[in-house]
PQR file with spaces between the fields and no chain letter, atoms N, CA, C, O and H, PARSE charges and radii, in Angstrom:
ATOM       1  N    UNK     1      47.715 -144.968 -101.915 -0.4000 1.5000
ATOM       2  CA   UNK     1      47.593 -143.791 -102.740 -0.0000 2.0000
ATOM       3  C    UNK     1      46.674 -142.810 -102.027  0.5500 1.7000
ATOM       4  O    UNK     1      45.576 -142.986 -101.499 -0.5500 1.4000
ATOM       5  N    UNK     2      47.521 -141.602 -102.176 -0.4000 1.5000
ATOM       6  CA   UNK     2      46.662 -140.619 -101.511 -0.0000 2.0000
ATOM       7  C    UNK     2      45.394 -138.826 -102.491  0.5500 1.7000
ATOM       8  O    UNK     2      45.898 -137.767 -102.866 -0.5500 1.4000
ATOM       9  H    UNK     2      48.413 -141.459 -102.605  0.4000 1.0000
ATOM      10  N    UNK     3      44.886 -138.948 -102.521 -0.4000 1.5000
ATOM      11  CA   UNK     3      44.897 -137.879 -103.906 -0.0000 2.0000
ATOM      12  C    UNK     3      43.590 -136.902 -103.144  0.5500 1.7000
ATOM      13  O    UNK     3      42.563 -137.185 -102.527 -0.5500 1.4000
ATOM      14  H    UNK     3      44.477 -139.808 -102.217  0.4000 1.0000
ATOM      15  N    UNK     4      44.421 -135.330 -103.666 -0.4000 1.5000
ATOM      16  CA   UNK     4      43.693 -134.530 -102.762 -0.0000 2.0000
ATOM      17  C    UNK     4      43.758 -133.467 -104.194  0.5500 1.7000
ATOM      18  O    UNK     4      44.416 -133.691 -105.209 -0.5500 1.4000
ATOM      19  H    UNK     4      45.255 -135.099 -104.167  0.4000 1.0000
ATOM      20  N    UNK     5      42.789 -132.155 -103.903 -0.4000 1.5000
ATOM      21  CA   UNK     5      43.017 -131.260 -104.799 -0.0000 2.0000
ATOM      22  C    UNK     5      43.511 -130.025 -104.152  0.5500 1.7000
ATOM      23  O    UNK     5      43.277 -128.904 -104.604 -0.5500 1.4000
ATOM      24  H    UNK     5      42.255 -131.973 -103.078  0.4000 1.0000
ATOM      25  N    UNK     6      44.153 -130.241 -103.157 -0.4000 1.5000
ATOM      26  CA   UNK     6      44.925 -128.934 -102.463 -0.0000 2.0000
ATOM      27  C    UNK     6      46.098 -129.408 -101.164  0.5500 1.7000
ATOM      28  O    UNK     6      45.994 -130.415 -100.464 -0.5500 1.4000
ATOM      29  H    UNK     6      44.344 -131.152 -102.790  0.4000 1.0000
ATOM      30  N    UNK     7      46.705 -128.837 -101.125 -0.4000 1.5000
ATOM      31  CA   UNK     7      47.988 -129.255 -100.327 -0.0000 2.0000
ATOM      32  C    UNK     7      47.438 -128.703  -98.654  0.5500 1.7000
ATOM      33  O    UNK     7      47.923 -129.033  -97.571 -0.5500 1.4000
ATOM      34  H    UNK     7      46.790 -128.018 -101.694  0.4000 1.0000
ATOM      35  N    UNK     8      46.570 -128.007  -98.858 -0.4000 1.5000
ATOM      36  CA   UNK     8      45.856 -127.067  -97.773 -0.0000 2.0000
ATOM      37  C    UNK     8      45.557 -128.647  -97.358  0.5500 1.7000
ATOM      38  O    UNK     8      46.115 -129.166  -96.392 -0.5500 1.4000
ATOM      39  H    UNK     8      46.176 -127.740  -99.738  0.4000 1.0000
ATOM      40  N    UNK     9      45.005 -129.055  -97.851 -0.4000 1.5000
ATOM      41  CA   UNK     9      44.213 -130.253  -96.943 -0.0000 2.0000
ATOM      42  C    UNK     9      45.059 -131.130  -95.989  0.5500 1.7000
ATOM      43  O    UNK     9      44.585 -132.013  -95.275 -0.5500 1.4000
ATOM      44  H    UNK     9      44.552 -128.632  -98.636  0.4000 1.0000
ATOM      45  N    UNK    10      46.663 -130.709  -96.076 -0.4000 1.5000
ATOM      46  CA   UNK    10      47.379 -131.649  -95.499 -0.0000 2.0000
ATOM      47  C    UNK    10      48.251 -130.576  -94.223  0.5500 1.7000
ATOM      48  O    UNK    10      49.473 -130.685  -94.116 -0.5500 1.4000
ATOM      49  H    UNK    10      47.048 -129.992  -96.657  0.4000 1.0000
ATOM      50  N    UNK    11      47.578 -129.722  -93.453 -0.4000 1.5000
ATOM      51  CA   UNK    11      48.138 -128.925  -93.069 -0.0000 2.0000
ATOM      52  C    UNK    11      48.242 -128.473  -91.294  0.5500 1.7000
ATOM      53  O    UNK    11      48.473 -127.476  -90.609 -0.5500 1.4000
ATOM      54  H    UNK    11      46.585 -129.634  -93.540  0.4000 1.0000
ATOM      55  N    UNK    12      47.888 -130.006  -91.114 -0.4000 1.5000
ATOM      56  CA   UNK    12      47.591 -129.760  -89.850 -0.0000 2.0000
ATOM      57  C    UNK    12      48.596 -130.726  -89.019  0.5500 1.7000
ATOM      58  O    UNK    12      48.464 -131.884  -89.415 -0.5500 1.4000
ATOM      59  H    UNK    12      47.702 -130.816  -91.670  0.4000 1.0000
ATOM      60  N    UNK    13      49.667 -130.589  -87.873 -0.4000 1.5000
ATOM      61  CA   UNK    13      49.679 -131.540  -86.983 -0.0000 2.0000
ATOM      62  C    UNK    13      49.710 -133.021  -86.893  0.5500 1.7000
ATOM      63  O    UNK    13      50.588 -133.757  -86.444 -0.5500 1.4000
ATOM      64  H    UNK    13      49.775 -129.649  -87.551  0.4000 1.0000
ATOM      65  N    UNK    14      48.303 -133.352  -87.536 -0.4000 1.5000
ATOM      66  CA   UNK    14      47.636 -134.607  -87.420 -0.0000 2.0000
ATOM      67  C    UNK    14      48.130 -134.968  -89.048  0.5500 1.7000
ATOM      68  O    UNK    14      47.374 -135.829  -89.497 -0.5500 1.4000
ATOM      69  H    UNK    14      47.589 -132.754  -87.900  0.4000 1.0000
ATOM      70  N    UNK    15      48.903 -134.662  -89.785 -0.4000 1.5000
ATOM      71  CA   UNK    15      49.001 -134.880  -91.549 -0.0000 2.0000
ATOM      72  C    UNK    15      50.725 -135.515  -91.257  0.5500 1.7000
ATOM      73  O    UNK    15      51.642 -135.416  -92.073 -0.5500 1.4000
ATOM      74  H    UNK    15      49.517 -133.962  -89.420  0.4000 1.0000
ATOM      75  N    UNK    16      50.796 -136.019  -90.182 -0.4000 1.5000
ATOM      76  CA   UNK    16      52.564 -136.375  -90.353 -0.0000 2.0000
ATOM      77  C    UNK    16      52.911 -137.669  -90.856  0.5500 1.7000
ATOM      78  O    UNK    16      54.087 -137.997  -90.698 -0.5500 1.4000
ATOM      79  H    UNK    16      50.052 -136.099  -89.519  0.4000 1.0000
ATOM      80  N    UNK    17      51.982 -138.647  -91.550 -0.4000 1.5000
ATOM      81  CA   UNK    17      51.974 -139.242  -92.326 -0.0000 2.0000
ATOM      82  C    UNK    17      52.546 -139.084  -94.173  0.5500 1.7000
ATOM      83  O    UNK    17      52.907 -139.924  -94.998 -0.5500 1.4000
ATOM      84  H    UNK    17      51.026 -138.381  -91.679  0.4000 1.0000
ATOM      85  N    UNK    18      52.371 -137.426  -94.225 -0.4000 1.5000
ATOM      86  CA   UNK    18      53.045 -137.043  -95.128 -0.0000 2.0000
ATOM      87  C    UNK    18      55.068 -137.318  -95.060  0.5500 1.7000
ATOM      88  O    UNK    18      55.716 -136.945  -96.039 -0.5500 1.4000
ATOM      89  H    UNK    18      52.078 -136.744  -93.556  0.4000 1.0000
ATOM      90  N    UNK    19      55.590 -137.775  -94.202 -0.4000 1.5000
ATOM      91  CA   UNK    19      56.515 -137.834  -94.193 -0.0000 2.0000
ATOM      92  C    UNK    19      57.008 -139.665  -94.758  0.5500 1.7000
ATOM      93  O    UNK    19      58.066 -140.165  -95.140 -0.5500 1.4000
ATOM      94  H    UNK    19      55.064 -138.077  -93.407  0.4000 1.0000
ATOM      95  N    UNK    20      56.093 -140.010  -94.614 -0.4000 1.5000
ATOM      96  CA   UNK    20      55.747 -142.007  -95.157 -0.0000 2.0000
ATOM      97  C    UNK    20      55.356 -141.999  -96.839  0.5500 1.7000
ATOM      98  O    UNK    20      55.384 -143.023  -97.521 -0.5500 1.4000
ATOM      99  H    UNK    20      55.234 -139.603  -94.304  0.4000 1.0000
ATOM     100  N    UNK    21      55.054 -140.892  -97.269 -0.4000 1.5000
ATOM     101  CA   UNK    21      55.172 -140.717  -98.646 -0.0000 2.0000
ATOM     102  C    UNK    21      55.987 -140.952  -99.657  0.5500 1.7000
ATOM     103  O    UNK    21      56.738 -140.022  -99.950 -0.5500 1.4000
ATOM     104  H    UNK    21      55.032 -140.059  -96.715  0.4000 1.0000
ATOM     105  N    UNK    22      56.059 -141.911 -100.266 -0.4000 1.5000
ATOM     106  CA   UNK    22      56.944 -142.086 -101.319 -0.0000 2.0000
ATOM     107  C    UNK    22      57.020 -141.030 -102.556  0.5500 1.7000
ATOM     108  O    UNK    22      58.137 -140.777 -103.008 -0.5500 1.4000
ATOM     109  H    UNK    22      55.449 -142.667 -100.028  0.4000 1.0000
ATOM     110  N    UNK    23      56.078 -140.516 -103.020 -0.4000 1.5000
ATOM     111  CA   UNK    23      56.401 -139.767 -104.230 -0.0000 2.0000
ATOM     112  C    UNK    23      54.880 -138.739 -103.691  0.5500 1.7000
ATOM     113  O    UNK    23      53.807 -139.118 -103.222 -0.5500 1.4000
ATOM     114  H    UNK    23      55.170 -140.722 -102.653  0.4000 1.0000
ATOM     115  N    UNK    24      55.262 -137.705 -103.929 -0.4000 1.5000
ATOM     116  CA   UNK    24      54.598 -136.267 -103.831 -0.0000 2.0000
ATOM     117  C    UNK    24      54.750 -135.627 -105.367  0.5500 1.7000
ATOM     118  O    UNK    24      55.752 -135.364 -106.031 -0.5500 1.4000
ATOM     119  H    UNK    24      56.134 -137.397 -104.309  0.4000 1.0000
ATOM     120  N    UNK    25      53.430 -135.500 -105.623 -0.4000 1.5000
ATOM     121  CA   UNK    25      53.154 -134.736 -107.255 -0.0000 2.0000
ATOM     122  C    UNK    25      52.176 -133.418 -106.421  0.5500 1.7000
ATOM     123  O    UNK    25      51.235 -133.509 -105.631 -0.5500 1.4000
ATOM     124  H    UNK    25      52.616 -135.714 -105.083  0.4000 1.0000
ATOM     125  N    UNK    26      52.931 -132.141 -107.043 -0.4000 1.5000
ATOM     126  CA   UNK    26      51.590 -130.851 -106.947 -0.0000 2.0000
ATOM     127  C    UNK    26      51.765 -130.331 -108.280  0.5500 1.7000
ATOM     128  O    UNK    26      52.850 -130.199 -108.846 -0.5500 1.4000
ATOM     129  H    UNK    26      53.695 -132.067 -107.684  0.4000 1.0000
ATOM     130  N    UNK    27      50.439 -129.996 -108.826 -0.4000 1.5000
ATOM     131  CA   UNK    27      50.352 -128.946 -110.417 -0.0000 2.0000
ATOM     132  C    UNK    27      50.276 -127.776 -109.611  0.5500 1.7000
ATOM     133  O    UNK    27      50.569 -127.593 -108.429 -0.5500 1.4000
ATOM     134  H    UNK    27      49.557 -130.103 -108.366  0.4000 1.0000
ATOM     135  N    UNK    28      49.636 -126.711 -110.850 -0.4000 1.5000
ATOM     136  CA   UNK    28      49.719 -125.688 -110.324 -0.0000 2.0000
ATOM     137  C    UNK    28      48.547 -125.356 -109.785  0.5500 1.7000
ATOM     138  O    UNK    28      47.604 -125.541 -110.555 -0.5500 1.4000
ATOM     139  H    UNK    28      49.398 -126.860 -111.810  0.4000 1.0000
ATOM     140  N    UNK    29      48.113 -124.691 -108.140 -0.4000 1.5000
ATOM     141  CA   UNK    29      47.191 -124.520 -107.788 -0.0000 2.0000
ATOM     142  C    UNK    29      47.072 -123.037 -106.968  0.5500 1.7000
ATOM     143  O    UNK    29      47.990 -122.520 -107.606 -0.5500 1.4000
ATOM     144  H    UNK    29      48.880 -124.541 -107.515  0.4000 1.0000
ATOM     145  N    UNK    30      46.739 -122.191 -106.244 -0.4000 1.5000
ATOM     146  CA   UNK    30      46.404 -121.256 -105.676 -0.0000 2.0000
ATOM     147  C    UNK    30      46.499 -121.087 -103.838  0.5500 1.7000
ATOM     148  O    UNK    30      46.357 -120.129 -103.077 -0.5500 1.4000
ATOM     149  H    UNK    30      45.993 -122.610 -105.726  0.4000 1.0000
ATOM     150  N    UNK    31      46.776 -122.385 -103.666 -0.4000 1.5000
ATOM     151  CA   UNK    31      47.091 -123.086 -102.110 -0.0000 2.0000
ATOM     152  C    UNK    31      47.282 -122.503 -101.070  0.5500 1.7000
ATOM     153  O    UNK    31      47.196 -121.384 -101.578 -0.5500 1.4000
ATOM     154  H    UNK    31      46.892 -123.163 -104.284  0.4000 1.0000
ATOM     155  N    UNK    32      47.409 -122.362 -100.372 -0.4000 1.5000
ATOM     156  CA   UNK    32      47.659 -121.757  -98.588 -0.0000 2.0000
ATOM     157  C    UNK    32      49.711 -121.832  -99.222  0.5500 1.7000
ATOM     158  O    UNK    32      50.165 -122.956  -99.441 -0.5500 1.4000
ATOM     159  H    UNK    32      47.478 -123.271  -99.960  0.4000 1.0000
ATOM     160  N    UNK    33      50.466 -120.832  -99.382 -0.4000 1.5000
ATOM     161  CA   UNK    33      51.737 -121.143  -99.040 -0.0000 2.0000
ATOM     162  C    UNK    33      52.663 -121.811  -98.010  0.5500 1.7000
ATOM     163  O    UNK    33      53.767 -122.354  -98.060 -0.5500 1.4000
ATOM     164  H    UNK    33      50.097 -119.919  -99.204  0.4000 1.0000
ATOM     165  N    UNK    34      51.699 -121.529  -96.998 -0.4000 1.5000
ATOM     166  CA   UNK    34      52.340 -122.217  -95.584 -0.0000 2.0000
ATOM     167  C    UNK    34      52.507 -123.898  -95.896  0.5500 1.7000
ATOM     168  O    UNK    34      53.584 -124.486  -95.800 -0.5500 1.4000
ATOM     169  H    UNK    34      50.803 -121.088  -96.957  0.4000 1.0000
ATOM     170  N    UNK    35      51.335 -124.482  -96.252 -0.4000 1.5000
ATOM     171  CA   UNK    35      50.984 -125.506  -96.234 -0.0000 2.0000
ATOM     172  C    UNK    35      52.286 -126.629  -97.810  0.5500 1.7000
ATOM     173  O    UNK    35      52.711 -127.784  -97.790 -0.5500 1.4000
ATOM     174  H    UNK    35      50.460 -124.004  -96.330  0.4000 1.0000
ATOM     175  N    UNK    36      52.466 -125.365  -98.992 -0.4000 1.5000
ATOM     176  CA   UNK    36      53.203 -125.883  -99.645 -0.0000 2.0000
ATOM     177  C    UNK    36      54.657 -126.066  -99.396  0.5500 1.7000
ATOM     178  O    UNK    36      55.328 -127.039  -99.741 -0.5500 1.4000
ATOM     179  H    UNK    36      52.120 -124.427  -99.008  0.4000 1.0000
ATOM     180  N    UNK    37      55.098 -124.912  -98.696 -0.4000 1.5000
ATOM     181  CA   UNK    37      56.531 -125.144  -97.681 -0.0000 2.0000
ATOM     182  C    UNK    37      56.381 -126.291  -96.474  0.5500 1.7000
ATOM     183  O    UNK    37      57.241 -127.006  -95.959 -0.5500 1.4000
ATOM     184  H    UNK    37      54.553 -124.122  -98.416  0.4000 1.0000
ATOM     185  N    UNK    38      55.293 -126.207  -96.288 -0.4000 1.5000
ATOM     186  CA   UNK    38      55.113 -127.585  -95.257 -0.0000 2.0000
ATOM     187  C    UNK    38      55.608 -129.235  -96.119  0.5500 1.7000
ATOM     188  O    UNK    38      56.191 -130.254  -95.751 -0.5500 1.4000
ATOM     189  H    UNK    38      54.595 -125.626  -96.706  0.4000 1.0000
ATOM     190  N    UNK    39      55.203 -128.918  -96.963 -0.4000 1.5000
ATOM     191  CA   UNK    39      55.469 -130.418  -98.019 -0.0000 2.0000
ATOM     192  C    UNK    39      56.506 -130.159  -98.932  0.5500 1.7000
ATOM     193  O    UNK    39      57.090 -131.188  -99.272 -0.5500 1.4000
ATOM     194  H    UNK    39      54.729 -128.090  -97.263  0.4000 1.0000
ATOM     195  N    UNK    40      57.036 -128.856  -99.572 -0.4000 1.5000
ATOM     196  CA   UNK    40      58.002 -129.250 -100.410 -0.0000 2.0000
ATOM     197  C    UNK    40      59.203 -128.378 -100.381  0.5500 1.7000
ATOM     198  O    UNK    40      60.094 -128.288 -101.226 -0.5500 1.4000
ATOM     199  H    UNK    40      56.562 -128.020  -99.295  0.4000 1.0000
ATOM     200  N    UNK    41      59.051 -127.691  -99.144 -0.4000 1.5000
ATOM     201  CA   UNK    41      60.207 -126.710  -98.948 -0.0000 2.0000
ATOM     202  C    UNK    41      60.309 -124.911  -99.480  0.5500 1.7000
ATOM     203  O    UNK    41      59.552 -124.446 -100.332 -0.5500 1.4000
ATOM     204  H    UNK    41      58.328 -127.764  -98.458  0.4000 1.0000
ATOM     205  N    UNK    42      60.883 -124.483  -99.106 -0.4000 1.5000
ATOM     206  CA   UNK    42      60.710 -122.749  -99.227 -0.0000 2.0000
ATOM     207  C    UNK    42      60.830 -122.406 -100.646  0.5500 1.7000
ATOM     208  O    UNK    42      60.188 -121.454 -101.089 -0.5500 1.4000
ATOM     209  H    UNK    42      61.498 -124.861  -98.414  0.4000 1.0000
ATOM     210  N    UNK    43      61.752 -123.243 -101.542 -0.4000 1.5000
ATOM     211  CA   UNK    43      61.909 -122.933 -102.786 -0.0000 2.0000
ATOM     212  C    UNK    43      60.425 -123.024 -103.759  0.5500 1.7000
ATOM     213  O    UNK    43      60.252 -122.135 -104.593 -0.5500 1.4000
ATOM     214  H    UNK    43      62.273 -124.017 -101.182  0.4000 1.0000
ATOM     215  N    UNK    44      59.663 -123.831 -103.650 -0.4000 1.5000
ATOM     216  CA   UNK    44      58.404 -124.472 -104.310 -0.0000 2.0000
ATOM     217  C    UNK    44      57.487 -123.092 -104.062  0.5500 1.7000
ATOM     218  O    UNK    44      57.331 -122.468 -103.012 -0.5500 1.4000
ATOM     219  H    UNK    44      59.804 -124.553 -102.973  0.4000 1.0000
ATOM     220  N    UNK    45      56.953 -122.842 -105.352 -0.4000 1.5000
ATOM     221  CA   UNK    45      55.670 -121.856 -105.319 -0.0000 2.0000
ATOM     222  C    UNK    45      54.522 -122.456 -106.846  0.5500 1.7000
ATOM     223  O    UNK    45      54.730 -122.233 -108.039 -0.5500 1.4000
ATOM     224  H    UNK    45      57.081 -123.348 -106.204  0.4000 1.0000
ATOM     225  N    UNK    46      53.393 -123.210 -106.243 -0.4000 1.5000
ATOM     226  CA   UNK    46      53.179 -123.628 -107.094 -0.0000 2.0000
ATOM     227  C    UNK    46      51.930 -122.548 -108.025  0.5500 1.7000
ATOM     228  O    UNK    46      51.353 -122.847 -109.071 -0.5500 1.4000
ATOM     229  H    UNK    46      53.224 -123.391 -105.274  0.4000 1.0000
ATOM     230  N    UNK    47      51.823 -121.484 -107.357 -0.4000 1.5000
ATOM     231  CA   UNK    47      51.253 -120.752 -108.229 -0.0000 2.0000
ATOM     232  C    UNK    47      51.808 -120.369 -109.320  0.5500 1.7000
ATOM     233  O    UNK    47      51.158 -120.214 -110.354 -0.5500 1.4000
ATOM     234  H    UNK    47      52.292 -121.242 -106.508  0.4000 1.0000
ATOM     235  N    UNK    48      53.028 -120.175 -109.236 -0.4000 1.5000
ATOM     236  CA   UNK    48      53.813 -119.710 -110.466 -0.0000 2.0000
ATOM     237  C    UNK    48      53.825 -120.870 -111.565  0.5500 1.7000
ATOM     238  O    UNK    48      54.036 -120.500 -112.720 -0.5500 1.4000
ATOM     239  H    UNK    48      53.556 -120.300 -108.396  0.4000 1.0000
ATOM     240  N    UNK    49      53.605 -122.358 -111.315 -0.4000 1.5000
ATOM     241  CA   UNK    49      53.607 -123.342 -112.246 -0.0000 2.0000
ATOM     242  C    UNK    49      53.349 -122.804 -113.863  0.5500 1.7000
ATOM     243  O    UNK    49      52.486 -121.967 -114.129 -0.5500 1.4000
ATOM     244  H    UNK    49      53.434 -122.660 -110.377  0.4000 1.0000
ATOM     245  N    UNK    50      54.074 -123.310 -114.695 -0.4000 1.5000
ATOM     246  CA   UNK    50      53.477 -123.191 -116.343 -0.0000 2.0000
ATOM     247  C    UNK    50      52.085 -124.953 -116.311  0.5500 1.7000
ATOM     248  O    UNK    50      51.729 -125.960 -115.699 -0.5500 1.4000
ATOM     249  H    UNK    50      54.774 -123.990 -114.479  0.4000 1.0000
ATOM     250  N    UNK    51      51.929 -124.245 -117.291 -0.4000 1.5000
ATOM     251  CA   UNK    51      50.800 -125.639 -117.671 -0.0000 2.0000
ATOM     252  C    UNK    51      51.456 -126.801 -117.824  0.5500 1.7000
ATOM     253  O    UNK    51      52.151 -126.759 -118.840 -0.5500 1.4000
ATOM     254  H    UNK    51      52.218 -123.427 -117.788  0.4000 1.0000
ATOM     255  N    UNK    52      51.532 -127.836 -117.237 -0.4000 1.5000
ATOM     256  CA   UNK    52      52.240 -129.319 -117.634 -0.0000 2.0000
ATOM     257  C    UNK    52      53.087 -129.374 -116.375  0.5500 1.7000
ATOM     258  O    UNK    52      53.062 -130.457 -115.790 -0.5500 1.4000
ATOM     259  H    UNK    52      50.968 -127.869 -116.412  0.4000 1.0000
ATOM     260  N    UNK    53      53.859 -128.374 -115.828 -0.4000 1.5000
ATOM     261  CA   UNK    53      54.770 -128.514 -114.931 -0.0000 2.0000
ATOM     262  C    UNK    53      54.079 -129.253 -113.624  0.5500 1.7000
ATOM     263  O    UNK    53      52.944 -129.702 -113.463 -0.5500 1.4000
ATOM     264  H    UNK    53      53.879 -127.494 -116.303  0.4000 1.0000
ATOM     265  N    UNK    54      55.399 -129.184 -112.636 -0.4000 1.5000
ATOM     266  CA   UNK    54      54.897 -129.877 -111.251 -0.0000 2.0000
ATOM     267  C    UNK    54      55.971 -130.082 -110.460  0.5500 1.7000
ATOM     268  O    UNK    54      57.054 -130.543 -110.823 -0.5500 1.4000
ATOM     269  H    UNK    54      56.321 -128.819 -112.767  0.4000 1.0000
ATOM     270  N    UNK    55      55.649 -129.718 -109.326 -0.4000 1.5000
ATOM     271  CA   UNK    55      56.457 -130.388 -108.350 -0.0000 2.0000
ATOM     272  C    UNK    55      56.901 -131.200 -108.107  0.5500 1.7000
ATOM     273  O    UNK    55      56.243 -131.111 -107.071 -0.5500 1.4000
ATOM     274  H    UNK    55      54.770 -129.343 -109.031  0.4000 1.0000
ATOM     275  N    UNK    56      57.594 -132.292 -107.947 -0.4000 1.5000
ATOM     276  CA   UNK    56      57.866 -133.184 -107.249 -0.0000 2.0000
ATOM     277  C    UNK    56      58.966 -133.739 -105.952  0.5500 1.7000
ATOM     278  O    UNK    56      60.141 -133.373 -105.915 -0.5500 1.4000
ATOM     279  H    UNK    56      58.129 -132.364 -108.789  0.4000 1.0000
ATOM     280  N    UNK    57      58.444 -134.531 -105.085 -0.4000 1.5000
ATOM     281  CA   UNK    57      59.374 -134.996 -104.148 -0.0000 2.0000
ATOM     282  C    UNK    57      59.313 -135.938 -104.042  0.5500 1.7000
ATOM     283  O    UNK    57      58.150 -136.325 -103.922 -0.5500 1.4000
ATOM     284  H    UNK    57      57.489 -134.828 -105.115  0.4000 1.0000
ATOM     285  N    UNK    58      60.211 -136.853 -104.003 -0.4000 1.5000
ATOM     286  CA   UNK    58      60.874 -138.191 -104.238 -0.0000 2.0000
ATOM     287  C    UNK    58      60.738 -138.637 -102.973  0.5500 1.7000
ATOM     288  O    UNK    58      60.164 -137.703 -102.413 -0.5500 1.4000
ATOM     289  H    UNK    58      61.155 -136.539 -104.100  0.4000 1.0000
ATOM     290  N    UNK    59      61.012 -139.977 -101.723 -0.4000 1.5000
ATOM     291  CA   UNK    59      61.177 -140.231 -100.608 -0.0000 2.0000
ATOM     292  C    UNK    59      62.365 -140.140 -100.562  0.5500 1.7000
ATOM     293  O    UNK    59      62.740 -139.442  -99.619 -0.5500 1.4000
ATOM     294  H    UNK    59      61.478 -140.736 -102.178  0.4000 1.0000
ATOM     295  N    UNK    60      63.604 -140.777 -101.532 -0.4000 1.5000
ATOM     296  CA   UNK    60      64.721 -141.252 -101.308 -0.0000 2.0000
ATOM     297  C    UNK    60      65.726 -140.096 -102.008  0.5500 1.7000
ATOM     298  O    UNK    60      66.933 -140.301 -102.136 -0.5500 1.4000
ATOM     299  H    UNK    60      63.300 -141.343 -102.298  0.4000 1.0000
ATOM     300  N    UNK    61      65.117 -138.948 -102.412 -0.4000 1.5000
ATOM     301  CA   UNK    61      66.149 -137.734 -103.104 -0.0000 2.0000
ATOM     302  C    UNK    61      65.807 -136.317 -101.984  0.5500 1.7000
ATOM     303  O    UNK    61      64.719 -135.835 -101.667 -0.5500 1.4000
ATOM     304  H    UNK    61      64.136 -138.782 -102.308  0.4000 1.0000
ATOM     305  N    UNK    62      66.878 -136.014 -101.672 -0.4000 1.5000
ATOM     306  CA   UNK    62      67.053 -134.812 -100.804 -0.0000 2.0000
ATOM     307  C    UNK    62      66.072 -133.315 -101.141  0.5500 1.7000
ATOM     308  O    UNK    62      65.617 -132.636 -100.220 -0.5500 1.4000
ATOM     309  H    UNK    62      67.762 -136.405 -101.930  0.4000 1.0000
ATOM     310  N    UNK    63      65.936 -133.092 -102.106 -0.4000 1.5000
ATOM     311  CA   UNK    63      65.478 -131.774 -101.768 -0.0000 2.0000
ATOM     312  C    UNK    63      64.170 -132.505 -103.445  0.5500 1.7000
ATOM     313  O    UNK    63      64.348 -133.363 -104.310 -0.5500 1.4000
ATOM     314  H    UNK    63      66.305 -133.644 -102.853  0.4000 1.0000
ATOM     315  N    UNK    64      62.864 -131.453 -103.081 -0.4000 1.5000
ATOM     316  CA   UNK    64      61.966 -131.503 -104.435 -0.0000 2.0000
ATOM     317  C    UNK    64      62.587 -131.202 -105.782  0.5500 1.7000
ATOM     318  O    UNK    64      63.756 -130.847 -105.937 -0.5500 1.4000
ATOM     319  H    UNK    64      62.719 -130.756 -102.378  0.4000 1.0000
ATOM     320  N    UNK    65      61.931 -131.331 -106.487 -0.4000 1.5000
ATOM     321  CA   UNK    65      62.478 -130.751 -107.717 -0.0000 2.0000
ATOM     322  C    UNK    65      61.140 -130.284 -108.858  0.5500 1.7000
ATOM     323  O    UNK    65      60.039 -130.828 -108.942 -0.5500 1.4000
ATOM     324  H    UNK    65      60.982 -131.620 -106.362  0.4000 1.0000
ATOM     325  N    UNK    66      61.591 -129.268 -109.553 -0.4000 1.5000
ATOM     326  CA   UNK    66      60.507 -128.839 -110.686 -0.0000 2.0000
ATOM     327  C    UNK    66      60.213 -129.759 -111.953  0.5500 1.7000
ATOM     328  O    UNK    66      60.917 -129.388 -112.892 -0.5500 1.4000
ATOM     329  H    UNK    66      62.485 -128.825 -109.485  0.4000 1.0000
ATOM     330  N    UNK    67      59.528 -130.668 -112.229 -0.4000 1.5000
ATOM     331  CA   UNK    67      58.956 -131.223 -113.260 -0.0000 2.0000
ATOM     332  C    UNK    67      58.675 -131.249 -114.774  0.5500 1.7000
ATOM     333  O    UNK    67      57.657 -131.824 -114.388 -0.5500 1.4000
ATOM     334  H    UNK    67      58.956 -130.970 -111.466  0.4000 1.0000
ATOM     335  N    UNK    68      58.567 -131.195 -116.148 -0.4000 1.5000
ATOM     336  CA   UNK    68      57.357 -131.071 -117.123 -0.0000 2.0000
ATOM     337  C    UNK    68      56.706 -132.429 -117.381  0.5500 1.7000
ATOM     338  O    UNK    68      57.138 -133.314 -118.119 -0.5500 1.4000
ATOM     339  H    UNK    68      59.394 -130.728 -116.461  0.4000 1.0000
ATOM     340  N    UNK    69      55.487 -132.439 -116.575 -0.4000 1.5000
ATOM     341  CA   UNK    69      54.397 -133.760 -116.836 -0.0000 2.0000
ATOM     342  C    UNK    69      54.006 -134.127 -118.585  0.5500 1.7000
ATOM     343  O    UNK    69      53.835 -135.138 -119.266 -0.5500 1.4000
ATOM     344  H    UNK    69      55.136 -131.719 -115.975  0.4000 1.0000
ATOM     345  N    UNK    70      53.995 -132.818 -118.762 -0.4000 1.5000
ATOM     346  CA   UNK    70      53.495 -132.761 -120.372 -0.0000 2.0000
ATOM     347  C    UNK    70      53.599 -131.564 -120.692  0.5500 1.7000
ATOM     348  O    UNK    70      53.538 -130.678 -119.839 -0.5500 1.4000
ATOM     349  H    UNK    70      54.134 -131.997 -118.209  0.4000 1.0000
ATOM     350  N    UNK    71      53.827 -131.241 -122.352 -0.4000 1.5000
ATOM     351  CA   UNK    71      54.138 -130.263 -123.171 -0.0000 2.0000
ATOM     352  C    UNK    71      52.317 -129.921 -123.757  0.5500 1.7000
ATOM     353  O    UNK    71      52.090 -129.033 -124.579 -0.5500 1.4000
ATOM     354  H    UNK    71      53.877 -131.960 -123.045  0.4000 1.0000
């Protein structure tokens, strides 16, 4: 288990361990954009998140998908 409070933190080169990830969760945060297309693809903007929502990426499903964690 990996747990960070910004996707920024995974944005370097040396972060290609992100690809050995089984399940990727982001809420909504304020993040470096580069860094969130780095992990979940061009479609994902997690500033725009509603409250409860989230990102997610699966290991074994092709593209992320948008979430509601909770109402």
């Amino acid at each position: 288990m990996l747990i960070s409070q910004g996707p920024d933190d995974f944005s370097g080169e040396d972060d290609e361990f992100l690809n050995e990830m089984g399940l990727v969760v982001a809420f909504r945060t304020n993040a470096d954009a580069r860094a969130v297309r780095r992990i979940f693809g061009p479609g994902a903007n997690l500033a725009m998140l509603e409250k409860g929502q989230a990102w997610v990426k699966v290991g074994a499903e092709p593209a992320p998908r948008r979430v509601i964690a909770w109402r």
